[in-house]
N, C-alpha and C positions, 0 to 999 in steps of 0.2 A: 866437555865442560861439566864441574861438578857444582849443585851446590845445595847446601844445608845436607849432606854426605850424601842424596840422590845422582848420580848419575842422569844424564839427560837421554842416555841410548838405551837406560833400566825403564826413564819415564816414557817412553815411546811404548816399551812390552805392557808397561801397565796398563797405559791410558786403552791401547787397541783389545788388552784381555777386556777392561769397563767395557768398552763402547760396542764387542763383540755379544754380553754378557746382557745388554741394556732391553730386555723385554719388559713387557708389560705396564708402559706408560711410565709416567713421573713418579709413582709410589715407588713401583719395582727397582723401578733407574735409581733413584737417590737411595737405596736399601744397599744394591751393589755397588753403589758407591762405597756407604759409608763403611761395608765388610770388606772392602778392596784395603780401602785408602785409610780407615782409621781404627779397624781391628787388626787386618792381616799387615800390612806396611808401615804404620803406624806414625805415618808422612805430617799428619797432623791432630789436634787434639782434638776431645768430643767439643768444648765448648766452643772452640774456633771452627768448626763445622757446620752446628748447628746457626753461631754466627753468622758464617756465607750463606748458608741457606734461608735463615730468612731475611737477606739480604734481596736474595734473586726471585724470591716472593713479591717483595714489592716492583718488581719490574716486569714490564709489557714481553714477553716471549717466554719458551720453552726455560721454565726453572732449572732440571735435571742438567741440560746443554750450559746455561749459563754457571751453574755450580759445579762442572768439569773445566770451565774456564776460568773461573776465577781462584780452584784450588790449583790446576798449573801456574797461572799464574804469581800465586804467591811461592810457589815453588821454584820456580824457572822465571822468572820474569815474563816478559811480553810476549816471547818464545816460545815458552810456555804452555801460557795460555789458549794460543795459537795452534796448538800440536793437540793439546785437550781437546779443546771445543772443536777440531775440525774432523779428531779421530773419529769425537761420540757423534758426528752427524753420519759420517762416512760410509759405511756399511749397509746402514737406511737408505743413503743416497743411491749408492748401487743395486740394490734390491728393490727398491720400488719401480729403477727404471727400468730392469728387469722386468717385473711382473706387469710394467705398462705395456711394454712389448708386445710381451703375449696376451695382454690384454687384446690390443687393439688389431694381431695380427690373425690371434686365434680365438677369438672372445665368442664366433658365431659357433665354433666346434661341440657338441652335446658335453662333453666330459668340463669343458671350461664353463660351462653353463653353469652346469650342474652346482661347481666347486665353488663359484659363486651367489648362486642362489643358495647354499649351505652356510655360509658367511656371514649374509645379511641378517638370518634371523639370531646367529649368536651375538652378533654386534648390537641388538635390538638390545640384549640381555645385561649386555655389559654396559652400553649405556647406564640401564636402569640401577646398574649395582654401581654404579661413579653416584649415580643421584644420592645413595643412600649413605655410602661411604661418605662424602666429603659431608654431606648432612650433619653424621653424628660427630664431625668434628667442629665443623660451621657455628651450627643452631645453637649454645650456648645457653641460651635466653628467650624470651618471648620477644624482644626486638629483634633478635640475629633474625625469629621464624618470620616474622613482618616482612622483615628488609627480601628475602629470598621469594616469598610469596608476591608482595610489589613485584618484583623484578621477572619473575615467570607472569604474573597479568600484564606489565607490559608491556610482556615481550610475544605472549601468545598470542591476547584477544586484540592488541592497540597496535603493534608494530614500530614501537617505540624501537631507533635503532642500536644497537648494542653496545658501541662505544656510549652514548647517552645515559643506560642504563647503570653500565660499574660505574661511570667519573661521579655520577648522581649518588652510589653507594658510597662511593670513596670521600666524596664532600662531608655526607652523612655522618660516616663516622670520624672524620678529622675533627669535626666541628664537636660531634659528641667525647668523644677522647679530650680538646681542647678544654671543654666543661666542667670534663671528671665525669661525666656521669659511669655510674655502675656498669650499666650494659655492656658502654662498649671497651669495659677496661679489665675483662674478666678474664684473659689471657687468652691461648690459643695454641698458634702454632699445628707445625708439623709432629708435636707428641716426642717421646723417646724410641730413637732408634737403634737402640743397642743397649744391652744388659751390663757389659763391663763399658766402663766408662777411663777413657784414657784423657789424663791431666794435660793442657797443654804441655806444660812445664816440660811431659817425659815422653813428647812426641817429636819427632826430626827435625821440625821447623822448630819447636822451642813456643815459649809464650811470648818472647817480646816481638815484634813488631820488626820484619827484614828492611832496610834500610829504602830498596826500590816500592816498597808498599805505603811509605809514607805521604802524606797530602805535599804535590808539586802543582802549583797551577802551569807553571810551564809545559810542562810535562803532559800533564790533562789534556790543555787545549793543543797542543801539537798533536796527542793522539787521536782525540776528537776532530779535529781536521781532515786526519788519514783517511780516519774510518767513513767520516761525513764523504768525502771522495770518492772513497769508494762502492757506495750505497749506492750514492743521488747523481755522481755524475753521468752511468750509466742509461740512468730512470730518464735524464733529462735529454739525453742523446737522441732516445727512443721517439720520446715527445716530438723533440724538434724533427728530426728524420723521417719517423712514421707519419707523425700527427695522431690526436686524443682521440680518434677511433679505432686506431690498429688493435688488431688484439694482443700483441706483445707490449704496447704503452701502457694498454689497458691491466695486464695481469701486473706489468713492473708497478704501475700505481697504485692497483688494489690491493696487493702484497706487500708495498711500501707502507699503508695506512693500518694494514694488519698490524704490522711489526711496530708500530708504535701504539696502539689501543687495547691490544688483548692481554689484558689483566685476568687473570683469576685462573690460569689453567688450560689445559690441552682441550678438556671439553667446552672449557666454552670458549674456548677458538675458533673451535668445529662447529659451535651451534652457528658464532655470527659468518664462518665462512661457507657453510651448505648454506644456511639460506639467500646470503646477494650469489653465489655462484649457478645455483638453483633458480632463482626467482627473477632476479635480476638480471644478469648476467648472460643466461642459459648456458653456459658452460658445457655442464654436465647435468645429469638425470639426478634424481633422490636416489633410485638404484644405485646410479653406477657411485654416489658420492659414499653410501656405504660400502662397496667394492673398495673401495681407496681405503674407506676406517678397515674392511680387512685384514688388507695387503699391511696396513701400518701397523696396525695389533700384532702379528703375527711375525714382525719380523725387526730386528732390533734397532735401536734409536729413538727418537723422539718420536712422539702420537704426530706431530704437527707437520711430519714427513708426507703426510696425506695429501697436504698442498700442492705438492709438487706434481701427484698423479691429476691433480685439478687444472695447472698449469699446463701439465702434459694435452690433456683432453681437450681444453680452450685453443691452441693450438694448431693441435692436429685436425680441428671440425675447420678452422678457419687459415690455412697454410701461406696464404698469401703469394701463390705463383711457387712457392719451394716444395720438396716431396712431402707428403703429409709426415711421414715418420720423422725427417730432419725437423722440420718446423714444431714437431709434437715432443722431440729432445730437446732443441732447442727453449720451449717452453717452459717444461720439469724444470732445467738448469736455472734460469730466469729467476723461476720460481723460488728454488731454493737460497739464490744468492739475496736477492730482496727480503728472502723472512730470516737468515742465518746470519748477514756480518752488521746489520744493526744489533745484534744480541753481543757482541764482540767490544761494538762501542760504547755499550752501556756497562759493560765490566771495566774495560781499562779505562774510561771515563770517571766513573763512579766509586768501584770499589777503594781507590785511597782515602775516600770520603766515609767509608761504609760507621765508622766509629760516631758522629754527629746521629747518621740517619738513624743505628740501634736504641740510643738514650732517647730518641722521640717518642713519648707515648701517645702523641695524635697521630703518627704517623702510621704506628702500630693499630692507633684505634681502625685509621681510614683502610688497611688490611685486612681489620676484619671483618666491619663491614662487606668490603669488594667481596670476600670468600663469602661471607651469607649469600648473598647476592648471587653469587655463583652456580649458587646449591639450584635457584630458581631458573638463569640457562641452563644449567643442565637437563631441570626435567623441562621447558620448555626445548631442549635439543630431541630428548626421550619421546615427547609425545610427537615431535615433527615424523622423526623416523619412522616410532610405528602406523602412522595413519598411512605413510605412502609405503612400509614393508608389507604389511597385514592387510590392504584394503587397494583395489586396482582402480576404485575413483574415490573422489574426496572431493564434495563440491564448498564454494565459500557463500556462508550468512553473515547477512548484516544486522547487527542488532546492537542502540545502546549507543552506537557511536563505536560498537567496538567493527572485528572482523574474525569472524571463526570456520574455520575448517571443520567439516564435518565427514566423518564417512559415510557411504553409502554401505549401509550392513549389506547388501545383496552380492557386492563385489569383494567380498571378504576373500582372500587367498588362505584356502583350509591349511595346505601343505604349507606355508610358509608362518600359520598360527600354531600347527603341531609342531613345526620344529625350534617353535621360540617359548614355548609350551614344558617342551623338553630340555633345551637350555638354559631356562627359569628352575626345572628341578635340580640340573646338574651343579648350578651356580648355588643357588640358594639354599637346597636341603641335603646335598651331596657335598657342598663346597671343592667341589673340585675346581681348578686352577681354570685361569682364563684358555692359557695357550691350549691344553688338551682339549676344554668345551669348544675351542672354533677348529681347532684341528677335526674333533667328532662331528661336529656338524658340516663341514666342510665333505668330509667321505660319505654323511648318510643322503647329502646335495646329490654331491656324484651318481651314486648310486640309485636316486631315484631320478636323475636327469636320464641314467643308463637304459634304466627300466620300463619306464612311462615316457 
């Protein structure tokens, strides 16, 4: 089948080059996109791109994943789409359950130690360099800095919960946008992403509008039905069968609530999903949770793939009469289908709509808001991390009404502050690249796991 002169067996070579191609989080993802699909192929224009993209801004899941879905899709239809979003996950999905494998088979072995203890203090690093980066895009204003600042106080000292926190930004700035006021109307955005700028007009789709992309209510809720189906009828199977204690009820539900709440980004996905995984939950350790930011930094697809080794882990501590391994696959999988094919439904749902939602300026206001906002989980994710990377106890004060984590300086981990020490210079005054900094600190891990 061919169509707008693509081939569909040409969009398969492409979409698997993307999704092969896809390091370094949402930034990097949406970059190879846009030199894939709108410089080198030229499938579609910079403004209809940019369009999709802050389109899949304003939606709860992985932007990068849902902006490979919804450019198949205006491509290839529902088909598409389908073939997009499932290549860019694909990859990741293999590789993580990979490296959970050996996680949990060979995780006691000194050399895997090592290679992990190398990991966490570059992921400490990289953190801190998302706080900064989305910052100088965010902060705008002296309200955007308010709104982010709120948002790390109530997230650090009060424990205000993290869906609470963005719908509260988002309110914020709908309502401020609604008003006019200045603040929150001062534009944004993900910036320009490419130097030559291609016209729709004299791109393969063209600028008008393909016939299947047009607003069908029929169409909508027929697809919104599938997909609702296929999400929840599973979740609800669980329920009934296991019952709301099992641990597969438990991860299909908590990964269901994700998938509808996590506005603002890969990181602060991760903040609100280490802390109930960690804290709540017990799932997994703060260690091993940046073990998983690792594994998912370092190898391509989306940041949010990190889930899955969460899922994997909850799982496998808790098997339920099955082999722990089966049960810890079983898990991943779970995991992944709960946070991935809600993101499918909010495209083919939505996106014929997309045209109403871009002329909204409160809509855009309450975006930007959520991104400030963001800026503050982040570094509330930042300072979680390094208290339990950098320090072996961390006791909790109460003061004020609030709750604070404190470390104990005596239990400070030297070798794990040298080598974040080091990937603070490598990041920051060196600028070198993310993947080499956790590749090098990964081998100097080894190496002193080998040694000492």
């Amino acid at each position: 089948m061919k169509d707008h002169g693509v081939p569909f067996s040409e969009a398969m070579r492409v979409w698997a080059r993307v999704a092969a191609l896809s390091f370094g989080g949402p930034a990097g993802q949406i970059a190879v996109m846009h030199r894939i699909i709108v410089e080198e192929k030229k499938w579609i224009g910079e403004q209809r791109f940019l369009q999709a993209l802050n389109y899949c801004t304003l939606l709860p899941g992985p932007e990068a994943q849902q902006l490979a879905t919804y450019i198949g899709w205006l491509m290839h239809k529902t088909k598409g789409g389908l073939l997009a979003g499932t290549l860019f996950v694909l990859p990741g999905l293999l590789a993580i359950m990979a490296l959970s494998w050996i996680y949990v088979l060979l995780g006691k072995i000194t050399i895997v130690q090592g290679l992990f203890f190398g990991l966490k203090a570059a992921v400490l690093v990289i953190v801190i360099e998302a706080v900064l980066r989305v910052g100088k895009r965010a902060l705008r204003n002296n309200v955007m800095v308010a709104l982010a600042a709120a948002a790390f106080i109530a997230l650090f000292f009060y424990d205000v919960p993290f869906p609470v926190v963005v719908l509260t930004a988002g309110v914020i700035g709908f309502v401020g946008g609604r008003a006019g006021l200045a603040p929150f109307l001062a534009g944004g955005g993900h910036g320009k992403l490419g130097d030559r700028q291609l016209a729709d007009a004299d791109s393969l789709l063209g600028a008008e509008t393909p016939e299947h992309a047009r607003p069908n209510v029929r169409w909508s809720l027929s697809i919104a039905a599938v997909f609702f189906a296929l999400w929840l009828v599973p979740v609800a199977a669980l329920y009934v069968g296991l019952g709301g204690g099992n641990v597969f009820t438990q991860i299909a539900l908590f990964f269901s609530k994700m998938a509808v709440v996590t506005f603002g980004g890969a990181y602060a996905v991760l903040a609100y999903v280490a802390q109930q995984a960690v804290e709540h939950y017990h799932w997994v350790t703060a260690g091993e949770m940046l073990d998983g930011l690792g594994m998912a930094e370092t190898t391509p697809g989306p940041l949010i793939m990190v889930t899955q080794f969460v899922g994997f882990l909850a799982a496998w501590r808790e098997p339920g009469g099955m082999p722990p391994l089966l049960a810890a696959t079983l898990g991943g999988m779970l995991t992944t289908w709960v946070t991935f094919t809600p993101c499918f439904l909010w495209i083919f749902f939505g996106a014929p709509f997309v045209e109403a939602l871009r002329a909204n300026k409160a809509l855009g206001a309450a975006l930007g808001a959520i991104t400030a906002a963001v800026v503050g989980v982040i570094l509330n994710l930042a300072v979680w991390f390094a208290l339990h990377v950098l320090f072996a106890r961390v006791v909790e004060v109460h003061a004020l009404g609030a709750s604070i984590d404190v470390p104990v300086l005596s239990s400070a981990d030297l070798p794990s502050l040298f080598l974040a020490l080091a990937a603070a210079v490598a990041v920051f005054r060196f600028r070198l690249g993310m993947v080499p900094v956790l590749l090098a600190s990964a081998a100097a891990g080894t190496i002193y796991a080998l040694v000492l």
